[in-house]
DSSP file (Angstrom, degrees, kcal/mol; ACC not computed):
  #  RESIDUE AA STRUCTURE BP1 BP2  ACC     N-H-->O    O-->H-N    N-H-->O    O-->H-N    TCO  KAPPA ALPHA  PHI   PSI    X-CA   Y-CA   Z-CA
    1    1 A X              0   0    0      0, 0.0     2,-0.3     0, 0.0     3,-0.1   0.000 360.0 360.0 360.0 138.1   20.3    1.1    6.6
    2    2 A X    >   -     0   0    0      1,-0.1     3,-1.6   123,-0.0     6,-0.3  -0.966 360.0 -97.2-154.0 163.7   19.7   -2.7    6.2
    3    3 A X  T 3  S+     0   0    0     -2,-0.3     6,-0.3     1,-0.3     9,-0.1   0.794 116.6  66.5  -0.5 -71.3   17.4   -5.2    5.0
    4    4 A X  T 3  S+     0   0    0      4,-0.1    -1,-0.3    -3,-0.1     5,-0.0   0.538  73.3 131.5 -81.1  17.5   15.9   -5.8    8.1
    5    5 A X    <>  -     0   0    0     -3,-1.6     4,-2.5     1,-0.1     5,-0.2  -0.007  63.3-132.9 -27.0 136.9   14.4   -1.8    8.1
    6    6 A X  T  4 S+     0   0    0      2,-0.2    -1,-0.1     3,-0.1    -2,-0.1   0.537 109.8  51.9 -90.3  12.2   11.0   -2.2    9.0
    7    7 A X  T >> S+     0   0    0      2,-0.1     3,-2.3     3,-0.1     4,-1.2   0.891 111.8  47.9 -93.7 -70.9   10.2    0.3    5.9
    8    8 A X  H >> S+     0   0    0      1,-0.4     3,-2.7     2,-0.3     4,-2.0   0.896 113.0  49.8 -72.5 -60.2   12.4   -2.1    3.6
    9    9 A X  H 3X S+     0   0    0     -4,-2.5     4,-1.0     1,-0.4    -1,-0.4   0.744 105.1  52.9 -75.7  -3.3   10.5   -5.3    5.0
   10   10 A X  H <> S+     0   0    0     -3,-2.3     4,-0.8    -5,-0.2    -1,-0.4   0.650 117.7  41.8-103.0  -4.9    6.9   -4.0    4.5
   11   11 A X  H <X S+     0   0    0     -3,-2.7     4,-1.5    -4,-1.2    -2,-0.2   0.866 118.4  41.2 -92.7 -20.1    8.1   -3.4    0.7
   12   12 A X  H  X S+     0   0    0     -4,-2.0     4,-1.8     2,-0.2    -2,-0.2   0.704 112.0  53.6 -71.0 -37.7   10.0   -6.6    0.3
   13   13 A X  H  X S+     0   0    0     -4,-1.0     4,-2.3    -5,-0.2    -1,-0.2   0.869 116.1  42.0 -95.2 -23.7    6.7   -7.7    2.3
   14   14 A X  H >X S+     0   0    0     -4,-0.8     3,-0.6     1,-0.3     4,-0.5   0.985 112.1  60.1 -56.9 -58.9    4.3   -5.6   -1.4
   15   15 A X  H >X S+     0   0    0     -4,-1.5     4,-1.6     1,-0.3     3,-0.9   0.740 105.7  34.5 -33.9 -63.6    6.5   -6.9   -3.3
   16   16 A X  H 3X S+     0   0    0     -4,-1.8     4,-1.4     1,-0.3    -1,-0.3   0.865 115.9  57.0 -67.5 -32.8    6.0  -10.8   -2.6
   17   17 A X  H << S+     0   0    0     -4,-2.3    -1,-0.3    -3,-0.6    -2,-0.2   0.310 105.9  51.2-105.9   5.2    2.2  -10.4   -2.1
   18   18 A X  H <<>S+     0   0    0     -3,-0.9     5,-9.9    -4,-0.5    -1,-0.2   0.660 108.3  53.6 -81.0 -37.9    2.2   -8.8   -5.8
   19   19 A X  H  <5S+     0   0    0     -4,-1.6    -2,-0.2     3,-0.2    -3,-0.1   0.632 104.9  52.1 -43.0 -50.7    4.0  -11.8   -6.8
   20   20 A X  T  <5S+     0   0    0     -4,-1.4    -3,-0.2     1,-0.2    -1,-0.2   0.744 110.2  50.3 -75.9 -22.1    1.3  -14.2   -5.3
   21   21 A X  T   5S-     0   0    0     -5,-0.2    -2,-0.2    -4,-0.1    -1,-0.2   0.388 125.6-106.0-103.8  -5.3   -1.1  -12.5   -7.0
   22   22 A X  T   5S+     0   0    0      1,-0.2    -3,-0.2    24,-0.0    -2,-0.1   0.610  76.0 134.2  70.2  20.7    0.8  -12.7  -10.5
   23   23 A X      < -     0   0    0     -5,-9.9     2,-1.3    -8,-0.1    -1,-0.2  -0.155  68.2 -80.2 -83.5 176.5    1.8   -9.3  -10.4
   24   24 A X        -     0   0    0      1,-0.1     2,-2.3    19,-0.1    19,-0.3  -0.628  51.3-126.3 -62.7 102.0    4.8   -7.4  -11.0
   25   25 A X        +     0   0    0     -2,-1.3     2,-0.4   106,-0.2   -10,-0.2  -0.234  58.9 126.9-116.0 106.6    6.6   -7.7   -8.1
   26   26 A X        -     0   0    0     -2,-2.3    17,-2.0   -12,-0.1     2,-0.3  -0.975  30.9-173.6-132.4 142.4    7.4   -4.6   -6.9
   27   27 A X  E     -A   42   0A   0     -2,-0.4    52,-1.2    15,-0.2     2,-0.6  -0.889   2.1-173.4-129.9 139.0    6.7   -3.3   -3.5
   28   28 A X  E     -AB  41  78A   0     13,-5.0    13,-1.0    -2,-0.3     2,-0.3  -0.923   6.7-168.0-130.4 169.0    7.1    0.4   -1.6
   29   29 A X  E     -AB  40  77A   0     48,-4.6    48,-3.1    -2,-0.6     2,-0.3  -0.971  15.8-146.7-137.0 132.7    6.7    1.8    2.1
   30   30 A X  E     -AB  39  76A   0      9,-2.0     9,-1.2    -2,-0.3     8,-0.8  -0.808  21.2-166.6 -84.8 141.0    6.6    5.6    2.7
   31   31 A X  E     -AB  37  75A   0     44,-1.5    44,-0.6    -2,-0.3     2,-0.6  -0.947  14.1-136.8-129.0 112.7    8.5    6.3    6.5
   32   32 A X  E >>  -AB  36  74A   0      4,-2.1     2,-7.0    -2,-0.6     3,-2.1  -0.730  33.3 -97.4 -97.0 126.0    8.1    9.5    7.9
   33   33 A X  T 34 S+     0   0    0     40,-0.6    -1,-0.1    -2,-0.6    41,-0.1   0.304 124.6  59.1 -48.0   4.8   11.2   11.2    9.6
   34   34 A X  T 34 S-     0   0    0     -2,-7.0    -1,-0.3     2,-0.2    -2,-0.1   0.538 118.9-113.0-103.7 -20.1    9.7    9.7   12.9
   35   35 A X  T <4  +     0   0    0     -3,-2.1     2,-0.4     1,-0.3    -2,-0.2   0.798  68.2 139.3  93.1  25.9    9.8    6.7   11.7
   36   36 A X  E  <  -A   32   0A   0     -4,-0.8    -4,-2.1     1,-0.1    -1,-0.3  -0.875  51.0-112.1-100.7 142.0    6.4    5.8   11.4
   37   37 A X  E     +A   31   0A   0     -2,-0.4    -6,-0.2    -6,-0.2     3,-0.1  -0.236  37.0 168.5 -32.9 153.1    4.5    3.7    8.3
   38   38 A X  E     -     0   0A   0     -8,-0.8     2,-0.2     1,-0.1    -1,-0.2   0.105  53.8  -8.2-118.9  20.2    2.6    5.6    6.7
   39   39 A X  E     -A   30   0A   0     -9,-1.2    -9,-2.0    24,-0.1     2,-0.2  -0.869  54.4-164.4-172.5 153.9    1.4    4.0    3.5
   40   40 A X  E     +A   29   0A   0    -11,-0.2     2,-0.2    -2,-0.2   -11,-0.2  -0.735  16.7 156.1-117.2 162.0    2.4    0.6    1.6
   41   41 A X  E     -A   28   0A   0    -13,-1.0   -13,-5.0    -2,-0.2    18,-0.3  -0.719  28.1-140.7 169.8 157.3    1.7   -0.8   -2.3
   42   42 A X  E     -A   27   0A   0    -15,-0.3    16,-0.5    -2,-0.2     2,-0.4  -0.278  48.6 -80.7 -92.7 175.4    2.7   -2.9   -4.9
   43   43 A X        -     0   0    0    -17,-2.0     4,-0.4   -19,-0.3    11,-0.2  -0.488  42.1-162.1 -85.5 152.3    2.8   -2.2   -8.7
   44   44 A X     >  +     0   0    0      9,-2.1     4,-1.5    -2,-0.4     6,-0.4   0.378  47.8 113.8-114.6  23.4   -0.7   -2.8   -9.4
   45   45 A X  T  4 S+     0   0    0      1,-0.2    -1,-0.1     2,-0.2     4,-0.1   0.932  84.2  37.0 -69.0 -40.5   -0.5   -3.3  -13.6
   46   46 A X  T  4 S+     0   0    0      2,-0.2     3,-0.4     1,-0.1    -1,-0.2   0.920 118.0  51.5 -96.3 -29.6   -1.3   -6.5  -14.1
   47   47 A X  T  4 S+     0   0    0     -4,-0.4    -2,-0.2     1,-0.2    -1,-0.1   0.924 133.5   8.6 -46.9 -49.2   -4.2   -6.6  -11.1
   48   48 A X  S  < S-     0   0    0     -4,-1.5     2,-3.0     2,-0.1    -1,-0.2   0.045 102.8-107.6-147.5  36.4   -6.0   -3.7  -12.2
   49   49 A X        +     0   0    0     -3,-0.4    -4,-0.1     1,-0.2    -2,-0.1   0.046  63.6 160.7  86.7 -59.8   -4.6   -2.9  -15.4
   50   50 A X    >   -     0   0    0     -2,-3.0     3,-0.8    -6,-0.4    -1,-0.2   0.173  30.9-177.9 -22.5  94.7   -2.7    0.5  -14.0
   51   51 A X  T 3  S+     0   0    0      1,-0.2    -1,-0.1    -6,-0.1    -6,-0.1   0.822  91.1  43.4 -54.7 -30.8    0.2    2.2  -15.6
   52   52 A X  T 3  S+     0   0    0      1,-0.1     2,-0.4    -8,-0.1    -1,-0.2   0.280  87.5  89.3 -97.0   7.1    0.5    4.7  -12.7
   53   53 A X    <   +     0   0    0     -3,-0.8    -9,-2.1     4,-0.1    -8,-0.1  -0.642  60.2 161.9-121.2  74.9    0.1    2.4   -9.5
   54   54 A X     >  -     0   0    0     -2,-0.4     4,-2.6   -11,-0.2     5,-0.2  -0.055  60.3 -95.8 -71.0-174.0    3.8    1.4   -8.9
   55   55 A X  H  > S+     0   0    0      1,-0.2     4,-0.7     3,-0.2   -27,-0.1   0.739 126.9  37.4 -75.4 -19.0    4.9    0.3   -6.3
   56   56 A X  H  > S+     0   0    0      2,-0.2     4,-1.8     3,-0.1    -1,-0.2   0.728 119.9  54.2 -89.5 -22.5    6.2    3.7   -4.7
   57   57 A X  H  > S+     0   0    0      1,-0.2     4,-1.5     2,-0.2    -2,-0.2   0.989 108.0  46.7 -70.1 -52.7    3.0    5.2   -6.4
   58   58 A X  H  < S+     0   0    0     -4,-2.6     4,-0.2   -16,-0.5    -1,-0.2   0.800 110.7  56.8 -52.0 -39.7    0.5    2.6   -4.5
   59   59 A X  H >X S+     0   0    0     -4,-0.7     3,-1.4   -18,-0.3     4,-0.5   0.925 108.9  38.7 -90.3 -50.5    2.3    3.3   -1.6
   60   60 A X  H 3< S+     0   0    0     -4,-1.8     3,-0.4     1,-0.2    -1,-0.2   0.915 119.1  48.4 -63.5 -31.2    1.7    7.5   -1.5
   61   61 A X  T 3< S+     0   0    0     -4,-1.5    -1,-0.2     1,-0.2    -2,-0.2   0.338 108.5  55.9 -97.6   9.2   -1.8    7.1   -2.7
   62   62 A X  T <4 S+     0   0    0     -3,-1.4    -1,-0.2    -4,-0.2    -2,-0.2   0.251 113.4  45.1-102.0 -19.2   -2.0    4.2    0.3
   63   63 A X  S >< S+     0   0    0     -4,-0.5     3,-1.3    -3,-0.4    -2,-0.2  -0.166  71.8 125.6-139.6  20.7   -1.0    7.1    2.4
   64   64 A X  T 3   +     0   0    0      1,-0.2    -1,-0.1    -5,-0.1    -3,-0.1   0.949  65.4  68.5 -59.6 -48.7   -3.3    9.8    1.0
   65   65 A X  T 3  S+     0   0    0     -3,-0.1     2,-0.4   -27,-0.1    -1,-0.2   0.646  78.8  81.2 -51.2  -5.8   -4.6   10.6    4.8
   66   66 A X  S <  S-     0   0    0     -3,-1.3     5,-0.2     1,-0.2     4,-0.1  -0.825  98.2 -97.0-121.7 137.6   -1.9   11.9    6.1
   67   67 A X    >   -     0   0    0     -2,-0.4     3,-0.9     1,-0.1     4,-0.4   0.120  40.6-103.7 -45.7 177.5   -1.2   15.7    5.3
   68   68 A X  T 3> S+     0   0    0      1,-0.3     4,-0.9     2,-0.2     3,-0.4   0.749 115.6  71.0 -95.7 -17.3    1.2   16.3    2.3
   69   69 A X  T 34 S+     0   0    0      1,-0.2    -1,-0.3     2,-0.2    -2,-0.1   0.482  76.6  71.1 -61.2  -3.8    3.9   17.2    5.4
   70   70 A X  T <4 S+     0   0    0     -3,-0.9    -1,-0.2    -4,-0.1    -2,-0.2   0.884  91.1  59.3 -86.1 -35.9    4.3   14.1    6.6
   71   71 A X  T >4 S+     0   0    0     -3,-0.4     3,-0.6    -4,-0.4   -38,-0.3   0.851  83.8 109.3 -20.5 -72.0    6.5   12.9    3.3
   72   72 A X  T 3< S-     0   0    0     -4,-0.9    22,-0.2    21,-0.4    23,-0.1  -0.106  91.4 -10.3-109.8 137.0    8.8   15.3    3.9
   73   73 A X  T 3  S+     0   0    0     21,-0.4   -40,-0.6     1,-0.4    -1,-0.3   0.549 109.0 111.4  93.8  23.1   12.0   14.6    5.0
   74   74 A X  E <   -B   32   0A   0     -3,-0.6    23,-1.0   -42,-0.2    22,-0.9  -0.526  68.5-106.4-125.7-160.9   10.8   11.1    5.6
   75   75 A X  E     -Bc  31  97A   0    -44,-0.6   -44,-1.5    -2,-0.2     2,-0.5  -0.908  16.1-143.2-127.9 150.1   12.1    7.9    3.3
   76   76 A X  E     -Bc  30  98A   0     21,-2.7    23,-3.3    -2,-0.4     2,-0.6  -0.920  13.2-156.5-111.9 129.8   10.6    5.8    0.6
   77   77 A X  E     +Bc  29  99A   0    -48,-3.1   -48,-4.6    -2,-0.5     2,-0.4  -0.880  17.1 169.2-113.5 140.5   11.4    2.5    0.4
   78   78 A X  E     -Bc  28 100A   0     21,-1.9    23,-1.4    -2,-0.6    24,-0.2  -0.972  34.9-138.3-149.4 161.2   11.2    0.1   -3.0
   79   79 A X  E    S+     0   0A   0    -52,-1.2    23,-0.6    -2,-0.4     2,-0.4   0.845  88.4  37.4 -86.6 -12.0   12.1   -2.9   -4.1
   80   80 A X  E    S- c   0 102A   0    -53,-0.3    23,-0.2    21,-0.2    -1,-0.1  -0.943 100.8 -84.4-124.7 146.9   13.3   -2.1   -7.3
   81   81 A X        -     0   0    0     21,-2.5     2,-0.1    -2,-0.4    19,-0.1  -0.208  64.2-106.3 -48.9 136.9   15.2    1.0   -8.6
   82   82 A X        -     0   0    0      4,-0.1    27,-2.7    26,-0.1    -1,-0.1  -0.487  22.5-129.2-101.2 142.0   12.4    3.4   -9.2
   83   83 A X     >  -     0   0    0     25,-0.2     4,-0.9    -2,-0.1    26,-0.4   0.319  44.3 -89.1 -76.2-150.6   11.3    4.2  -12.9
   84   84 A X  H  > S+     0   0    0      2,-0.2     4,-1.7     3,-0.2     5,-0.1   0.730 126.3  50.2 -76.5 -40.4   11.1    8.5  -13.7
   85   85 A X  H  > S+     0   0    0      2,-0.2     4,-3.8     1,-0.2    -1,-0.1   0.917 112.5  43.3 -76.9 -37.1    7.8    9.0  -12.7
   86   86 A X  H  > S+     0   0    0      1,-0.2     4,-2.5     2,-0.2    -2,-0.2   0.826 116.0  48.6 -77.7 -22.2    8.1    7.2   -9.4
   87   87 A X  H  X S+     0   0    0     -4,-0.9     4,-3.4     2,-0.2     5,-0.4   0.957 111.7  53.4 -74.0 -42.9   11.7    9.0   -8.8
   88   88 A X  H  X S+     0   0    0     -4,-1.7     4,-6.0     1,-0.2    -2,-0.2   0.942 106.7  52.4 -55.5 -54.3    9.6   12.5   -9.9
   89   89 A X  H  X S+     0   0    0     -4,-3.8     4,-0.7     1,-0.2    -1,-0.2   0.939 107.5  51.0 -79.4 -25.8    6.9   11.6   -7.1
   90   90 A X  H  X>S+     0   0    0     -4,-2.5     4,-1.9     2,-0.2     5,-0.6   0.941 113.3  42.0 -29.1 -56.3    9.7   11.3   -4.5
   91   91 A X  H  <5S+     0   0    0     -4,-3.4     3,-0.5     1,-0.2    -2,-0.2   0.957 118.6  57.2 -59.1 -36.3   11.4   15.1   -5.4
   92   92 A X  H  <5S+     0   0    0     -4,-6.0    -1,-0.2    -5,-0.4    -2,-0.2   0.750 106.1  39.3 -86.6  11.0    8.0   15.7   -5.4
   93   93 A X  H  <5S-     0   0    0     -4,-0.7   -21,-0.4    -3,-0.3    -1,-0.2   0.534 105.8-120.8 -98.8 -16.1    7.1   14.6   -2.0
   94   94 A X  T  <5 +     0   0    0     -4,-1.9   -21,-0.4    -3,-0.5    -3,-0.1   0.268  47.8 171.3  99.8   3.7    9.8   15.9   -0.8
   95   95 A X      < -     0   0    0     -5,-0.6    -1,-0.3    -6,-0.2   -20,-0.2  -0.237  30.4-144.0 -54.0 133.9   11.2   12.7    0.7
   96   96 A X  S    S+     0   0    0    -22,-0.9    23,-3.3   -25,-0.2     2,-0.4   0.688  73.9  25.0-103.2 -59.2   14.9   13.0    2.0
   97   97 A X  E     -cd  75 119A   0    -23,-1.0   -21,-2.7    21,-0.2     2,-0.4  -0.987  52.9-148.5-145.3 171.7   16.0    9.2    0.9
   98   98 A X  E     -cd  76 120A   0     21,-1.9    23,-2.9    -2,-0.4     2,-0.3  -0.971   6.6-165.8-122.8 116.3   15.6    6.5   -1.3
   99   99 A X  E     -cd  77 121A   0    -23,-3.3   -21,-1.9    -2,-0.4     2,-0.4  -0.887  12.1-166.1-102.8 156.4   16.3    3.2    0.0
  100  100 A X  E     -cd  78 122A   0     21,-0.9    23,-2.2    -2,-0.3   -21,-0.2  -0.930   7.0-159.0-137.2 147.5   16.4    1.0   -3.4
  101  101 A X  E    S+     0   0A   0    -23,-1.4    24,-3.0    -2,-0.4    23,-0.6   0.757  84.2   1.5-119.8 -46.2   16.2   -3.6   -2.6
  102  102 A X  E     +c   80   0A   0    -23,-0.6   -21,-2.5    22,-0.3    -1,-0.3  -0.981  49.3 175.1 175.2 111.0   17.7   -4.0   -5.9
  103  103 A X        +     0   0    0     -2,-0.2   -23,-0.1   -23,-0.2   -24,-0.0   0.375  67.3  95.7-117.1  -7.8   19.0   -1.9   -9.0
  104  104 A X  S    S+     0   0    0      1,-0.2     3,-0.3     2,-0.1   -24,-0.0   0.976  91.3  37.6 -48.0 -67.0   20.3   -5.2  -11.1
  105  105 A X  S    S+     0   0    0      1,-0.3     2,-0.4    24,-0.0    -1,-0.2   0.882 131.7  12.6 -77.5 -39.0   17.4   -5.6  -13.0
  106  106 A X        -     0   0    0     -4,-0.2     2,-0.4   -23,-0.0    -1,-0.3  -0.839  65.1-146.0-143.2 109.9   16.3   -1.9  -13.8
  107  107 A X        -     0   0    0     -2,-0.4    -4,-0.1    -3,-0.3     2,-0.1  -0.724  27.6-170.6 -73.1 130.3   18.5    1.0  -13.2
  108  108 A X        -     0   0    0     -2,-0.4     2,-1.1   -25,-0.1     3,-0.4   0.170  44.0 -63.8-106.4-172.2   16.2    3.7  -12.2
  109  109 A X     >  +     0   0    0    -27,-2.7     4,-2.7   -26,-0.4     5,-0.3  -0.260  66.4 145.7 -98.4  63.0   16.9    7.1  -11.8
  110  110 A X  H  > S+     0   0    0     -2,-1.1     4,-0.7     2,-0.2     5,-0.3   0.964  83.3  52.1 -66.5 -43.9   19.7    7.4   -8.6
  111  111 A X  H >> S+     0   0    0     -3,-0.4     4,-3.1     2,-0.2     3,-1.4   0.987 112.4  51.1 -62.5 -66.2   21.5   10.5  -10.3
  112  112 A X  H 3> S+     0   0    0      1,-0.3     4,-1.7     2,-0.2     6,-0.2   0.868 116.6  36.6  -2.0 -70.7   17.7   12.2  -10.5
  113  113 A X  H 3<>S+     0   0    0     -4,-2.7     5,-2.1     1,-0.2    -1,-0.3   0.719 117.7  48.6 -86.5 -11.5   16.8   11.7   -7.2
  114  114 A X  H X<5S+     0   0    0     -3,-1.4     3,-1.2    -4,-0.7    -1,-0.2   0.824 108.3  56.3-101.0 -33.6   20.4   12.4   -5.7
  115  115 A X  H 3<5S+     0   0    0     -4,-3.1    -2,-0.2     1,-0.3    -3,-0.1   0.949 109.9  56.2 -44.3 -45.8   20.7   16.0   -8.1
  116  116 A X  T 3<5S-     0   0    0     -4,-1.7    -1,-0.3    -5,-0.3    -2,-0.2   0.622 132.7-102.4 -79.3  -6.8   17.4   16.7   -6.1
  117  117 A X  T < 5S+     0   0    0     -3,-1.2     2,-0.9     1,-0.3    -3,-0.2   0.629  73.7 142.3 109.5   3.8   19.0   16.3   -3.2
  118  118 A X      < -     0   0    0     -5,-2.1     2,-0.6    -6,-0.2    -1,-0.3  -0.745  48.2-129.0-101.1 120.2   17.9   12.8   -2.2
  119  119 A X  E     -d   97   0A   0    -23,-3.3   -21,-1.9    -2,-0.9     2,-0.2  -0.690  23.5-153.8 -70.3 131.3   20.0   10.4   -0.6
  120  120 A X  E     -d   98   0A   0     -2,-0.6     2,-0.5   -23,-0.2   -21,-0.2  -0.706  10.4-171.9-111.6 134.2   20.0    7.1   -2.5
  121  121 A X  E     -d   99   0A   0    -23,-2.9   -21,-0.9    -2,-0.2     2,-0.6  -0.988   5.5-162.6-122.4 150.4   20.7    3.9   -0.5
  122  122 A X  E     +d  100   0A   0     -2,-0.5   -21,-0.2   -23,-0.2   -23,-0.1  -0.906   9.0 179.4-124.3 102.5   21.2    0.3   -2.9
  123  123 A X        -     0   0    0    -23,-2.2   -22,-0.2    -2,-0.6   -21,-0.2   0.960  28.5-144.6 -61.9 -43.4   20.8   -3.0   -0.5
  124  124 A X        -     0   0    0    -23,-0.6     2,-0.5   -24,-0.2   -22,-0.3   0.986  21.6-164.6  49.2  75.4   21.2   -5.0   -3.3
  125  125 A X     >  -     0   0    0    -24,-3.0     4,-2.0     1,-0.1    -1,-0.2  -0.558  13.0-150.2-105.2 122.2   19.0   -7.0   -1.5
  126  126 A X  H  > S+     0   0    0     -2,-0.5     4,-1.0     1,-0.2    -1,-0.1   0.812  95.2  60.8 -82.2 -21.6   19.0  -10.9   -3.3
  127  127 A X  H  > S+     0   0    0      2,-0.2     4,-2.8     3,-0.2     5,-0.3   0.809 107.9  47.5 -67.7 -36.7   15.4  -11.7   -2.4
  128  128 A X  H  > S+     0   0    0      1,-0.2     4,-3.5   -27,-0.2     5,-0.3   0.962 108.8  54.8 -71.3 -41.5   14.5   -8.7   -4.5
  129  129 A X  H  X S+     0   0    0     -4,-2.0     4,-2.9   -28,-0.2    -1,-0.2   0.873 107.9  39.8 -14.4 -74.8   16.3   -9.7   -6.8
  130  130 A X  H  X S+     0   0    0     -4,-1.0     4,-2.1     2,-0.2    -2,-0.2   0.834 109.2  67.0 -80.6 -31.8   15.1  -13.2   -7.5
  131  131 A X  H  X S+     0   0    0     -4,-2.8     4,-2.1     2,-0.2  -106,-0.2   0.970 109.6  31.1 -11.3 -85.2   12.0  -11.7   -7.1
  132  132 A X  H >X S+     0   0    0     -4,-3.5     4,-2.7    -5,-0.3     3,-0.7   0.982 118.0  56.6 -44.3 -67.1   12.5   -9.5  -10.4
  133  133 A X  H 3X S+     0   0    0     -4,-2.9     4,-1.6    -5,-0.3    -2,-0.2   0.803 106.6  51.2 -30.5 -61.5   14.6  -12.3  -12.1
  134  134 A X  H 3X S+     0   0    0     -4,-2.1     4,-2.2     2,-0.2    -1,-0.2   0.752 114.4  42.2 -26.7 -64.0   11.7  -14.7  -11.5
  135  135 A X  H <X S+     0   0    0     -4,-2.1     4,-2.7    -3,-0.7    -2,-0.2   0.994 112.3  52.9 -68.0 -77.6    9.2  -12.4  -13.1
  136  136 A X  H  < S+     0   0    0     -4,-2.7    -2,-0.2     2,-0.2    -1,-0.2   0.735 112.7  46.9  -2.2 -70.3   11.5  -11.5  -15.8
  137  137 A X  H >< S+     0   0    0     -4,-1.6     3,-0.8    -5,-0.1    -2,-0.2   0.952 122.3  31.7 -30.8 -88.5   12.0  -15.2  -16.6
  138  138 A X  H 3< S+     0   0    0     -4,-2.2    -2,-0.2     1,-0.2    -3,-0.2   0.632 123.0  36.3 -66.2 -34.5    8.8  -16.1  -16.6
  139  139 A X  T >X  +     0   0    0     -4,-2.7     3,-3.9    -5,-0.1     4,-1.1  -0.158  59.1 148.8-102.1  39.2    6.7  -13.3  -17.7
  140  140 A X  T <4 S+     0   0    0     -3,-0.8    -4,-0.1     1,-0.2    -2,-0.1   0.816  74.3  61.4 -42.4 -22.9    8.6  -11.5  -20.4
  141  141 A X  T 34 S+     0   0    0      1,-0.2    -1,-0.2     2,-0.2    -5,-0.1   0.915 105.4  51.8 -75.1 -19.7    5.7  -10.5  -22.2
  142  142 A X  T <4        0   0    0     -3,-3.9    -1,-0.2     1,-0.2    -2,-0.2   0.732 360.0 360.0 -40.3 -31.3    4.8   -8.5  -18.9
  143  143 A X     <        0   0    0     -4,-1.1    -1,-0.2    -7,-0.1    -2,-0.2   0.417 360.0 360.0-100.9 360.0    8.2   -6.9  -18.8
């Protein structure tokens, strides 16, 4: 598991393009055990307001066509350690691992998702990072 995943770069990729937009920038990609995309998103709060469209969230409801059997067993990628509700819609998708860009800024719920059964992977990925840091920095009232 690396960086250059092509699940890890299309959240890396939510992430930036949430960023341009003056969002929170947080990004996810759902993979299914074949290894194909099937849904991307950012956190979507400050664009349209959303408490419930993270970036792992945007990305399953991005991915609504595809029966609920292709999640499972397949991996979710995000750029930040994922809050309770987004760790909740993993167990509940049944996804197999969690790859996580970045846990520095908000430790998420890795024990959660690994209790369930989930393998948790941490890149510690430095673009996600500065990403967060950036936002952090600069938009505390966001945060």
């Amino acid at each position: 598991m690396s960086a250059s995943d092509p699940g890890f770069l299309a959240a890396l990729r939510e992430a930036q393009a949430s960023a341009d937009e003056g969002g929170m920038p947080v990004g996810g990609a759902i993979v299914s055990s074949s290894g194909e995309i099937l849904g991307t998103g950012r956190n979507q709060f400050v664009q349209k307001g959303s408490v419930i469209l993270h970036g792992e969230t945007s990305a399953f409801e991005n991915a609504k066509n595809h029966p609920l059997a292709a999640f499972k067993d397949g991996t979710l990628y995000t750029t930040l350690s994922p809050c309770p509700m987004c760790a909740g819609a993993a167990v509940f998708f049944k996804v197999k691992k969690v790859v996580i860009g970045e846990n520095k800024n908000m430790s998420g719920r890795e024990e959660f998702l690994r209790q369930h059964g989930i393998e948790v992977v941490i890149l510690n990925n430095q673009a996600c990072d500065e990403l967060m840091t950036d936002f952090i920095t600069n938009k505390p009232h966001l945060w």
